[in-house]
C-alpha beads as a LAMMPS data file, in Angstrom:
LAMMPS data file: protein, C-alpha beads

312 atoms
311 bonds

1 atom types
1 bond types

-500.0 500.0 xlo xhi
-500.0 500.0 ylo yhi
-500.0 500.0 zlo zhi

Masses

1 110.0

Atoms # bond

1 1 1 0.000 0.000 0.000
2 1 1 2.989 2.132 0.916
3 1 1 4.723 1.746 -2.649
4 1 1 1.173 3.352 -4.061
5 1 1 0.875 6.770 -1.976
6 1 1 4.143 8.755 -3.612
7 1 1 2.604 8.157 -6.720
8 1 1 -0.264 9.262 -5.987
9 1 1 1.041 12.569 -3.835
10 1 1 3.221 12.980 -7.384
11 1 1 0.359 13.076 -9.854
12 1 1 -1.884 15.055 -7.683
13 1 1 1.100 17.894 -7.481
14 1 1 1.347 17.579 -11.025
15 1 1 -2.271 17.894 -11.568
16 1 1 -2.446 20.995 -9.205
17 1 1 0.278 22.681 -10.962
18 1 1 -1.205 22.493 -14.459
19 1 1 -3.444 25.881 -15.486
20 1 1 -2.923 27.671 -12.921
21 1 1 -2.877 31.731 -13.805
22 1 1 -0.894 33.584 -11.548
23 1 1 -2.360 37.653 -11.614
24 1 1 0.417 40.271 -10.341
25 1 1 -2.095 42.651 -8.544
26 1 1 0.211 45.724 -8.458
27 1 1 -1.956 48.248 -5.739
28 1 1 -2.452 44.706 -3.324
29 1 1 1.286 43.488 -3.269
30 1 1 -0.333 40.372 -4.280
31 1 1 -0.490 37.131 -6.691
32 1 1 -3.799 35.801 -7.072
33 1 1 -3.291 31.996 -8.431
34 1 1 -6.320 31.173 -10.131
35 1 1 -7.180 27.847 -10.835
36 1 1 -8.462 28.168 -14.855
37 1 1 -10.502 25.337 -14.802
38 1 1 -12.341 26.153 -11.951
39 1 1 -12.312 29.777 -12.587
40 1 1 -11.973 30.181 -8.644
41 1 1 -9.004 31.664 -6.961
42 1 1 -7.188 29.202 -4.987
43 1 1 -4.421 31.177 -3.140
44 1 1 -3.024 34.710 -2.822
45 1 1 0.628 34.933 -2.037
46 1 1 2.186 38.262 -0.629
47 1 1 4.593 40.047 -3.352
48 1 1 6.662 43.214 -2.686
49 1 1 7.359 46.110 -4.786
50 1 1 3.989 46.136 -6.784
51 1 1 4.586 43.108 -8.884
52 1 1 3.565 43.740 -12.433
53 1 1 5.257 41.312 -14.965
54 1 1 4.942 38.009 -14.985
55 1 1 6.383 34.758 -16.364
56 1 1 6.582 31.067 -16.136
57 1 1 8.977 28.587 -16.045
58 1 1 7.010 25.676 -17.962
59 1 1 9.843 22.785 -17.419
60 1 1 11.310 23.801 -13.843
61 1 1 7.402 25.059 -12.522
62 1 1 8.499 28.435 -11.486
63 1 1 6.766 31.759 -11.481
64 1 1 8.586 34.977 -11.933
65 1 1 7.213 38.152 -10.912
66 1 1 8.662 41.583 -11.609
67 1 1 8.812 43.931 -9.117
68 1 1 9.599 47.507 -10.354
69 1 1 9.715 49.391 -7.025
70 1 1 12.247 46.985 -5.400
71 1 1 14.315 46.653 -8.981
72 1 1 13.863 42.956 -9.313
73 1 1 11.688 39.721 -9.304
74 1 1 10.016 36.854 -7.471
75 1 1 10.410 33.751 -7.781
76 1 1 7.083 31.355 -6.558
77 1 1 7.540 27.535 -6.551
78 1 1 3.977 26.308 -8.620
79 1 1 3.663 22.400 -6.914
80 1 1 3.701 23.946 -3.555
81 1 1 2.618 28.100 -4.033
82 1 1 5.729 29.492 -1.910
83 1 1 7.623 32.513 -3.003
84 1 1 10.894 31.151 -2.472
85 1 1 13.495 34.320 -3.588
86 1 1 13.830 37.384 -4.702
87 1 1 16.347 38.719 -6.581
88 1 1 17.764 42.228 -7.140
89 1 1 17.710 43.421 -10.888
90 1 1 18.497 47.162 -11.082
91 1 1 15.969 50.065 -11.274
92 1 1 12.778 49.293 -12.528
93 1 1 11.877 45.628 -13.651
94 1 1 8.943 45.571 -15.310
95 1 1 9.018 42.818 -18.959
96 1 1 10.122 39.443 -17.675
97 1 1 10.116 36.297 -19.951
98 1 1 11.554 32.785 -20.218
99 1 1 13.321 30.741 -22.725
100 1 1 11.598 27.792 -23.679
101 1 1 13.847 25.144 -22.676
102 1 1 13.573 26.941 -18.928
103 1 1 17.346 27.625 -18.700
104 1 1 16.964 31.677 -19.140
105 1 1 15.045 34.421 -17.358
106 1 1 15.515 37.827 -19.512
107 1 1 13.597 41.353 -17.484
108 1 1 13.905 44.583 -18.972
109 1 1 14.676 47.719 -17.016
110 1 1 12.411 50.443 -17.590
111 1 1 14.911 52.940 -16.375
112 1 1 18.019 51.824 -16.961
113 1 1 17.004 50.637 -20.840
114 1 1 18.828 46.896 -20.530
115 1 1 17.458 43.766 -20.617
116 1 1 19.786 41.338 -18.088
117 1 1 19.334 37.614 -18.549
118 1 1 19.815 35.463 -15.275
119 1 1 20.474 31.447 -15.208
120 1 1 17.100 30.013 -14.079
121 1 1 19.281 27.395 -11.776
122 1 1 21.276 29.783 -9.857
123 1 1 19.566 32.980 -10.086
124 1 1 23.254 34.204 -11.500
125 1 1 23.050 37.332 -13.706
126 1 1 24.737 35.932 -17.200
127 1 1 24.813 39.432 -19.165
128 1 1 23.063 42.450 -19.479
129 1 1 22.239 43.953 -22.859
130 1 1 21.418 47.415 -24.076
131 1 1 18.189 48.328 -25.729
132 1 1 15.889 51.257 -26.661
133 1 1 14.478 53.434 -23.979
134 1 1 11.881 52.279 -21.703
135 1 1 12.047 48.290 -22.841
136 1 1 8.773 46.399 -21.684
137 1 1 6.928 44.039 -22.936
138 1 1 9.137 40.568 -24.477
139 1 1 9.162 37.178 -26.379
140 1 1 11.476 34.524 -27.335
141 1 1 11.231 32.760 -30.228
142 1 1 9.731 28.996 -30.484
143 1 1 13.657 28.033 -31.135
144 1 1 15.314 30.058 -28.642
145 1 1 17.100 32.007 -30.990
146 1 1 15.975 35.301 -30.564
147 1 1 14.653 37.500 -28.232
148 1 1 12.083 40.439 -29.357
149 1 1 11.435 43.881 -26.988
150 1 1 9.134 46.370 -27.073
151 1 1 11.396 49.717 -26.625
152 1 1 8.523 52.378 -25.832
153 1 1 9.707 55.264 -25.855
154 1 1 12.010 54.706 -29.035
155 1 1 8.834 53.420 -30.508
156 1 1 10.615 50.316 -31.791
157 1 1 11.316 46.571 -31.133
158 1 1 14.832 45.045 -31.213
159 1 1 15.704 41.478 -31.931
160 1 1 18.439 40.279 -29.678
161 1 1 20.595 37.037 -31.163
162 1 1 20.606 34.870 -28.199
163 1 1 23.494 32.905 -29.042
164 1 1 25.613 36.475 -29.045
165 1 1 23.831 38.312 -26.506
166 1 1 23.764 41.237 -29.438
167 1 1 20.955 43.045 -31.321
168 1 1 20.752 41.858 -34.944
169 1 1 17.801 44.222 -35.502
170 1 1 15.617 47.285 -34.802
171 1 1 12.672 48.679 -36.521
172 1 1 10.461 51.227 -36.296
173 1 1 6.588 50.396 -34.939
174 1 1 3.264 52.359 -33.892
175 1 1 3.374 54.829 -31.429
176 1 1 4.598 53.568 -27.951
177 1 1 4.378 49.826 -27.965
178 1 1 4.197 48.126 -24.659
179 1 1 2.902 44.406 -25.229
180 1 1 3.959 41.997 -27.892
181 1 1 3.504 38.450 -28.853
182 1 1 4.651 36.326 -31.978
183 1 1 2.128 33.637 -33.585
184 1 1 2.970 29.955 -32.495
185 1 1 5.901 28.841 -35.094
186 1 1 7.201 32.347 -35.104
187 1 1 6.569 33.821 -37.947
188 1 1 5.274 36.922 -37.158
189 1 1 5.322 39.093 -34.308
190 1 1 2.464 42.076 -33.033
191 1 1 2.873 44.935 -31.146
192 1 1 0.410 46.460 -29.117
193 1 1 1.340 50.323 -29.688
194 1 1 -0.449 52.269 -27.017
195 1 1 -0.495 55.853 -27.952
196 1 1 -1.322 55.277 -31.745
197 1 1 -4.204 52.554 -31.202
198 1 1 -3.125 50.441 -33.406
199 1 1 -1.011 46.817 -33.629
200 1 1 1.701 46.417 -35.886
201 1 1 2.035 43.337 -38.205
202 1 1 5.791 42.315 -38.544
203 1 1 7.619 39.523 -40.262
204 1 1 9.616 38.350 -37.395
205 1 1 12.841 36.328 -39.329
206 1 1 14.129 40.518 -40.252
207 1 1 10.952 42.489 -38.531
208 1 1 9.846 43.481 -42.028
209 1 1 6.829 45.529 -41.291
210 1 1 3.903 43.884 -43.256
211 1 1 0.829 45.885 -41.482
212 1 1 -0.609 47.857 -39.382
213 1 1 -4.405 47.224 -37.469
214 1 1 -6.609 49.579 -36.012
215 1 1 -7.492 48.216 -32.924
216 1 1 -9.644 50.071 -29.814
217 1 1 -8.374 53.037 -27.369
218 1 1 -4.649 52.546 -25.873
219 1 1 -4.038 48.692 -26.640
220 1 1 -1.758 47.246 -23.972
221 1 1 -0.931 43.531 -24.684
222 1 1 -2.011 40.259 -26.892
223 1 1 -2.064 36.679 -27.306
224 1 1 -2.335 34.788 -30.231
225 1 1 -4.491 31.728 -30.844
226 1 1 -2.513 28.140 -30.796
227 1 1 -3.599 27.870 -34.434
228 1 1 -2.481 31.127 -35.408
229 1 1 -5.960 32.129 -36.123
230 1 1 -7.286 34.837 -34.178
231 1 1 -5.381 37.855 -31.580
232 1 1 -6.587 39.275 -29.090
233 1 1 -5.782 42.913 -28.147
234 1 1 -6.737 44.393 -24.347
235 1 1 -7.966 48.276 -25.247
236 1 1 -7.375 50.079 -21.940
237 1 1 -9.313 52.954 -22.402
238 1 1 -12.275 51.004 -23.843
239 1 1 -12.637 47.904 -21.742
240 1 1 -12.682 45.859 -24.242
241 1 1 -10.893 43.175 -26.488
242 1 1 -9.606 43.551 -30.138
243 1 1 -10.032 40.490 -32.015
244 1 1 -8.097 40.424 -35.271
245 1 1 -8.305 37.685 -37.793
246 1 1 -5.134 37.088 -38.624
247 1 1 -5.445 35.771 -42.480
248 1 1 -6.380 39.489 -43.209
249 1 1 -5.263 41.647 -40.611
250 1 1 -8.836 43.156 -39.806
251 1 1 -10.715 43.440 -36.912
252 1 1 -13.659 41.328 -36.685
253 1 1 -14.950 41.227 -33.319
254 1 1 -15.017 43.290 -29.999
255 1 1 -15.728 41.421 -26.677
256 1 1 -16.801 43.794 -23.009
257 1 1 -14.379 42.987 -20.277
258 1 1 -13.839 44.732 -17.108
259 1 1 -12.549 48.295 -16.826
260 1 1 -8.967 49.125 -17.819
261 1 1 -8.306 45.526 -19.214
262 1 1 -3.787 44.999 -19.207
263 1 1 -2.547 41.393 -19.329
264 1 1 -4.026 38.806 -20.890
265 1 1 -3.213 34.801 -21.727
266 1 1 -4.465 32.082 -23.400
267 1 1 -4.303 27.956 -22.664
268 1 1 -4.335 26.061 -25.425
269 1 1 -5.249 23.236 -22.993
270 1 1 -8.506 24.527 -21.944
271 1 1 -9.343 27.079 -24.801
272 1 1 -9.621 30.302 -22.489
273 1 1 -8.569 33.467 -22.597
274 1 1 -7.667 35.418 -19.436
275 1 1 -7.821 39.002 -18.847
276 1 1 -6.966 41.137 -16.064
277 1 1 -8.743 44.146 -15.497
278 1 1 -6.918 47.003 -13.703
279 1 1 -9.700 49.385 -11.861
280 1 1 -12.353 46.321 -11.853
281 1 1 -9.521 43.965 -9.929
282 1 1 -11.187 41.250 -11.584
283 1 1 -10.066 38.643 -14.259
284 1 1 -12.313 38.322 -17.157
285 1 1 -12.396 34.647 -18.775
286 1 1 -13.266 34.731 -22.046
287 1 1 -14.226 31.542 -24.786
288 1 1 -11.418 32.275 -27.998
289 1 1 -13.696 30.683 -29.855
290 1 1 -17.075 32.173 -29.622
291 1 1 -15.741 35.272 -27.814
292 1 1 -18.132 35.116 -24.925
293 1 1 -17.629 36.013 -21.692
294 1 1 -17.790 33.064 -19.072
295 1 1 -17.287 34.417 -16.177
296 1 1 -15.349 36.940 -14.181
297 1 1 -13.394 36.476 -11.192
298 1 1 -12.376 38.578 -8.631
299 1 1 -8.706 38.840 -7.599
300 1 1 -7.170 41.886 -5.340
301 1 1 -6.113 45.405 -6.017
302 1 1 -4.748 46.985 -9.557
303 1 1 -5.325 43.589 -11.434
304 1 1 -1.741 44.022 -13.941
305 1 1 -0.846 40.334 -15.036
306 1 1 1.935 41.979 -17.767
307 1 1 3.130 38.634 -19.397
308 1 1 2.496 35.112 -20.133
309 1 1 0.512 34.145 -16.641
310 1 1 -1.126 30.626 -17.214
311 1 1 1.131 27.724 -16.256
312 1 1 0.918 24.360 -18.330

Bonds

1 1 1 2
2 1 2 3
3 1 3 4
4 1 4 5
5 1 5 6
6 1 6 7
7 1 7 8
8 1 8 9
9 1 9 10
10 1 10 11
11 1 11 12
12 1 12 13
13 1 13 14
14 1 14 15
15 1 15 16
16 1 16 17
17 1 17 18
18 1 18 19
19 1 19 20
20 1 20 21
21 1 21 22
22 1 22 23
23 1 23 24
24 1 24 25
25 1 25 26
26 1 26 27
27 1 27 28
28 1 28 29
29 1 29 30
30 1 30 31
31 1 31 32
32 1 32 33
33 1 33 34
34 1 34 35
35 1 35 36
36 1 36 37
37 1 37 38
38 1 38 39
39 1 39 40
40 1 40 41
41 1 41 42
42 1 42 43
43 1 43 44
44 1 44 45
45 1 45 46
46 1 46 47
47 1 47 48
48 1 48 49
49 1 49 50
50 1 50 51
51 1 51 52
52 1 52 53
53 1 53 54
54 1 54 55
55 1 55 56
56 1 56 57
57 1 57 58
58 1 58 59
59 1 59 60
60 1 60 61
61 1 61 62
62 1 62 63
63 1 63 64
64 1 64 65
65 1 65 66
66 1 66 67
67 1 67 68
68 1 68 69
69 1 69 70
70 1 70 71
71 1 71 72
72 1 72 73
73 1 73 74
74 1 74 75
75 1 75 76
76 1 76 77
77 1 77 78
78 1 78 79
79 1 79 80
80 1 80 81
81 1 81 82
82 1 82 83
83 1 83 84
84 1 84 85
85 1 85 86
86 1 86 87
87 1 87 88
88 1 88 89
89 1 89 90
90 1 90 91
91 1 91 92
92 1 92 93
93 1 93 94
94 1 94 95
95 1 95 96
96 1 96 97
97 1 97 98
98 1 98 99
99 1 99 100
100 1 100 101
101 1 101 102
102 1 102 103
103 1 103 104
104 1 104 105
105 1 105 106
106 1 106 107
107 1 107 108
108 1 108 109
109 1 109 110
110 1 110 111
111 1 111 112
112 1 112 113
113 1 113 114
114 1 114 115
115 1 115 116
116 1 116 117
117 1 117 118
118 1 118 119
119 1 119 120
120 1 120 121
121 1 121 122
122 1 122 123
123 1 123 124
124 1 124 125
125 1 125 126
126 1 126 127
127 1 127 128
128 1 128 129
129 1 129 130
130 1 130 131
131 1 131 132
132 1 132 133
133 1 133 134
134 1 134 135
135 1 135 136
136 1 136 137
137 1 137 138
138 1 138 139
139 1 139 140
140 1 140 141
141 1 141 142
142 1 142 143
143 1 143 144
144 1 144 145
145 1 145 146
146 1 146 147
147 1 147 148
148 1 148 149
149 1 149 150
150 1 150 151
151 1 151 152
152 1 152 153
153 1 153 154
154 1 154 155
155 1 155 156
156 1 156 157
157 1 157 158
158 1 158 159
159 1 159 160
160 1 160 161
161 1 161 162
162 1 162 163
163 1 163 164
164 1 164 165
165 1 165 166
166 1 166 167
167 1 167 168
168 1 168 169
169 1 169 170
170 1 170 171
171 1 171 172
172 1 172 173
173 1 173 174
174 1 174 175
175 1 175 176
176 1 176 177
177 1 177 178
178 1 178 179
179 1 179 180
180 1 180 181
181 1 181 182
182 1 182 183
183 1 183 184
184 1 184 185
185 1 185 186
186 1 186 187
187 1 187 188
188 1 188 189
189 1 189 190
190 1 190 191
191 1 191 192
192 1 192 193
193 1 193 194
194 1 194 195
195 1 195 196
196 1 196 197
197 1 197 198
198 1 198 199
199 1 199 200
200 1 200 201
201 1 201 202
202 1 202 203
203 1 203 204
204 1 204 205
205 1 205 206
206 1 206 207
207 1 207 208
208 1 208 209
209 1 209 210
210 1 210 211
211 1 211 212
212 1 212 213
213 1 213 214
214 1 214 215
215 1 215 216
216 1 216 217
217 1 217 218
218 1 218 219
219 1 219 220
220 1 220 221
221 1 221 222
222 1 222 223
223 1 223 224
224 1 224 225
225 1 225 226
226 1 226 227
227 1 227 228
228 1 228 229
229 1 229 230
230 1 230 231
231 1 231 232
232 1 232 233
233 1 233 234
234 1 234 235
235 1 235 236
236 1 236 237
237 1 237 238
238 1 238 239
239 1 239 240
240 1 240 241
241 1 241 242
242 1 242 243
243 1 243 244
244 1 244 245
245 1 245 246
246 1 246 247
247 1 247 248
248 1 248 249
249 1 249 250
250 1 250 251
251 1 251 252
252 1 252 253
253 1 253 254
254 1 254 255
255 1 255 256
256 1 256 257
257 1 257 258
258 1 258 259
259 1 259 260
260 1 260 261
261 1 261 262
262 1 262 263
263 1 263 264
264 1 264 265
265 1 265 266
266 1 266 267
267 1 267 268
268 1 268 269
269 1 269 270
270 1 270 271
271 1 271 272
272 1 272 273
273 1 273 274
274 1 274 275
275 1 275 276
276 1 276 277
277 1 277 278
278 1 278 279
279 1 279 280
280 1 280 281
281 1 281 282
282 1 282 283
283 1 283 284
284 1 284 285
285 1 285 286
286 1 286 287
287 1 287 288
288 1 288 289
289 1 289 290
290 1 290 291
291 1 291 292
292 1 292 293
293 1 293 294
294 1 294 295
295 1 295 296
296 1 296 297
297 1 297 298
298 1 298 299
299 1 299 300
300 1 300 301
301 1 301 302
302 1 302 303
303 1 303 304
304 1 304 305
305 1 305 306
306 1 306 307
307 1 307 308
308 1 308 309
309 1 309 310
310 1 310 311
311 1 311 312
């Protein structure tokens, strides 16, 4: 009987680790962890510095949480929901992402325009790399050879050769982009750009600009369907969602979230999209296929969720 209860304590861990979306509320010093399939909150865990970005760590079950007013990020353990570090950046953290084989953490400073790159084992800054001004929102690509940042204030992304550590590429975008996200085999990358209202359309191998969308009032972030099909903009000022059809770069559809949507995500696994909504402090879920709302759930203060947030 004995030989069956590890096991069992293993798969149920595992289970309990899967879709879990972990909301950086930025007023509350919080993390809401939100189980996705439940669409119920299951734990809040206490984060310093008004976490904003997040990330996760998909092969070593980590969450990373920027914290811009203490210059660095959290790091929660997902089995067990523990913040178990914190580690010291530089100014302002605010974009955090991870490589996709889970060896790299790479947060931009807002202030100090760099984007430093720490081994997700030791916690050990590797190098630090100079972008544009104000760098936010990042990607890596499906092959871990490039990273992509959204400079805002430059109005521009840069692609950063991961193998060099140097930038191979910058070019010109919208007005101020903050969020960005690259279709599934990494083909092309979007660009929220805030103060122009619009997403930018960009060949990702040499960010040849192919289009530009007209999307709703101050876009902030995206996701992109699994299949490529459909992305989903979060319009700040108009509390609602963008959704472009990607085959012709239009808008087809607008969905009602809460007021002052920011980060959203999307599982493939369960076919939801998940929004968090600033001055509501709620999370909106939302069906990518039929763009209804499902329900809406309420986390704690200044709902921000900047980043990929939904662990798999």
């Amino acid at each position: 009987m004995r030989k069956l209860i590890l096991p069992l304590l293993m798969f149920t861990q595992t289970v309990l680790a899967e879709n879990l979306a972990f909301i950086s509320n930025q007023l509350d010093n919080s993390v809401s962890v939100i189980d996705v399939a439940k669409s119920n909150v299951t734990a809040t865990i206490a984060v310093a510095g008004k976490p904003a970005g997040v990330a996760i760590n998909h092969v070593k079950r980590k969450a990373y949480i920027s914290t811009p007013e203490q210059g660095g990020f959290a790091v929660i353990d997902i089995p067990t929901l523990k913040l178990t570090q914190q580690v010291k950046v530089g100014g302002a953290s605010l974009g955090i992402c991870v490589d996709h084989q889970g060896q790299r953490i790479f947060v931009a400073d807002w202030y100090e325009n760099t984007v430093a790159v720490f081994d997700s084992t030791t916690l050990e800054r590797l190098h630090t790399i100079t972008v544009g001004k104000s760098p936010s929102g990042m990607v890596v690509s499906p092959d871990d050879q490039w990273l992509y940042v959204a400079n805002r204030m430059d109005d521009s992304i840069s692609q950063i050769d991961l193998h060099k550590y140097s930038i191979r590429n910058t070019t010109k975008v919208g007005k101020h982009p903050f969020g960005i996200a690259l279709n599934s085999d990494g083909s092309k990358l979007y660009t929220a750009n805030v103060e122009s209202d619009d997403v930018s359309v960009l060949e990702a191998g040499h960010l040849k600009r192919l289009n530009t969308v007209k999307v709703g009032a101050r876009p902030y972030a995206l996701a992109v369907t699994a299949n490529g099909k459909h992305i989903f903009v979060t319009n700040q000022d108009d509390s609602t969602l963008s959704v472009i059809d990607a085959a012709s770069n239009q808008p087809i559809a607008t969905i009602a979230v809460g007021d002052k949507p920011e980060g959203i995500s999307y599982s493939a696994t369960l076919q939801r999209l998940l929004v968090a909504n600033w001055m509501d402090s709620t999370v909106s879920v939302i069906d990518p296929v039929s763009f209804e709302t499902l329900s809406t759930i309420k986390t704690g203060e200044g709902s921000r969720a900047f980043g990929e947030f939904i662990s798999h």
